[in-house]
N, C-alpha and C positions, 0 to 999 in steps of 0.2 A: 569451466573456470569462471570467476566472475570477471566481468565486463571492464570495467575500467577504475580509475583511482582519481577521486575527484582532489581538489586543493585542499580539503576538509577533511581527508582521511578517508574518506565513503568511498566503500571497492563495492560496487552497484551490481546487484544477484539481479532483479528484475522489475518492470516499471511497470505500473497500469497506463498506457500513451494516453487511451481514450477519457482518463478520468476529469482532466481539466476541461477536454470538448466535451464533453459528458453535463457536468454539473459545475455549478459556482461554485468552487471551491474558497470558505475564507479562511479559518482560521486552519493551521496544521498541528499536530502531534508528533512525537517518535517516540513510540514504544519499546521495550525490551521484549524476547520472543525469549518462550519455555519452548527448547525444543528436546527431541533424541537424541545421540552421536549419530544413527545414521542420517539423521532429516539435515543436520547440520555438512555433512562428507556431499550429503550428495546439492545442499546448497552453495558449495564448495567450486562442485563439477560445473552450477549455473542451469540447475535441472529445478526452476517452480516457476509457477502463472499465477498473477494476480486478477484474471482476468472476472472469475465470479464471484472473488471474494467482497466480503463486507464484514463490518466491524459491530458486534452487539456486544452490550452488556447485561448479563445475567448472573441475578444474587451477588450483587455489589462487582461484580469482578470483569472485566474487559475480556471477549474471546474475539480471536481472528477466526470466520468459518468460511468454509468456500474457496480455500486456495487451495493448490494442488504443486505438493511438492513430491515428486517422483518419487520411488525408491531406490535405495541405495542399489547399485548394480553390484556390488561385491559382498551386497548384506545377506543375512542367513534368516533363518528361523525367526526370529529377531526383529526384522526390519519394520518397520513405520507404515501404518494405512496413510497413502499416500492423500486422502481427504480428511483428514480426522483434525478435529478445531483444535486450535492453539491459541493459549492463556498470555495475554497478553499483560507486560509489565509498568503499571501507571502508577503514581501518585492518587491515593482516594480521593485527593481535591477535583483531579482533571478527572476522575472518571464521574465524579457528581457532574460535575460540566458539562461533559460528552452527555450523559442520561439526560440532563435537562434541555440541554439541544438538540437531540433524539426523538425526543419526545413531541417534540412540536411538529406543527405539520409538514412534512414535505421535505424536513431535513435527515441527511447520511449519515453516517460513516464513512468514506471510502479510503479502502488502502491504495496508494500511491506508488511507495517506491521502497523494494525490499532492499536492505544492503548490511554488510559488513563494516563495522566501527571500529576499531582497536581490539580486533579479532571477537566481538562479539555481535552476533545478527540480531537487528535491530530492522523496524517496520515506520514507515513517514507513512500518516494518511491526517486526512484534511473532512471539515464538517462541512458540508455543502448542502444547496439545493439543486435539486434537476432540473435542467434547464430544457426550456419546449423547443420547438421549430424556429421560431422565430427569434430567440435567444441565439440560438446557433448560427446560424444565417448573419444576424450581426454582429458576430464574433469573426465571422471568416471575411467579410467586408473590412471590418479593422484592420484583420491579420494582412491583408491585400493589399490595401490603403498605405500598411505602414513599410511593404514590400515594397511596394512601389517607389514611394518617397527614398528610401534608402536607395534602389536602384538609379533613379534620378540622380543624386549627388554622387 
């Protein structure tokens, strides 16, 4: 089943956690997802990982590649290769956007956070850089820093 039901209407399928310790995340998207009936039942049940996925654009058209959303367990003959890319749904503007931020060096894709909108599955990812050793390091220092201070008061 999915996970929870934010204030916003977003009943949350599944996160990437490591994406913001991962890479600088700045700017975000949320796309609409071409799915199956069954890719959708069994994202339902709370069965997909965003854990390798990444977001490319090819021949003008945004794909989700690299997630992994199980198979349906009640599906037939029928049922969904459980890796197979998914056509994500943009505005041509943002996906010129995305390709031009892409395209430079060092910047992603990353998907973020799968969820459920007013019954229809939808995908939050964000354009970042990857961030080195040392970037990380002073993130958890922050994170600490500001753990701390709140523990204080």
């Amino acid at each position: 089943m999915a996970k929870k039901k934010n204030d916003d209407g977003r009943k949350i399928i599944t996160s990437h956690r490591r994406a913001r310790h991962d890479y600088q995340i700045g700017e975000t998207f949320e796309a609409g997802l071409v799915l199956m009936g069954t890719e959708v039942k069994s994202l339902r049940d709370g069965h997909a990982s965003l854990k390798e996925a990444f977001v490319a654009i090819e021949n003008g058209e945004a794909w989700l590649l690299g997630s992994h959303i199980r198979e349906y367990s009640h599906g037939n003959i029928n049922n969904h290769a459980p890796r197979r890319k998914r056509k994500l749904l943009l505005h041509i503007h943002e996906i010129e956007k995305i390709q031009q931020r892409v395209t430079q060096k060092g910047f992603s894709a990353i998907p973020m956070t799968l969820y459920f909108r007013g019954g229809k599955a939808k995908l939050e990812f964000g354009l970042g850089k990857g961030k080195k050793l040392h970037d990380k390091r002073q993130s958890e220092k922050a994170k600490t820093a500001k753990r701390d201070m709140r523990d204080a008061m």
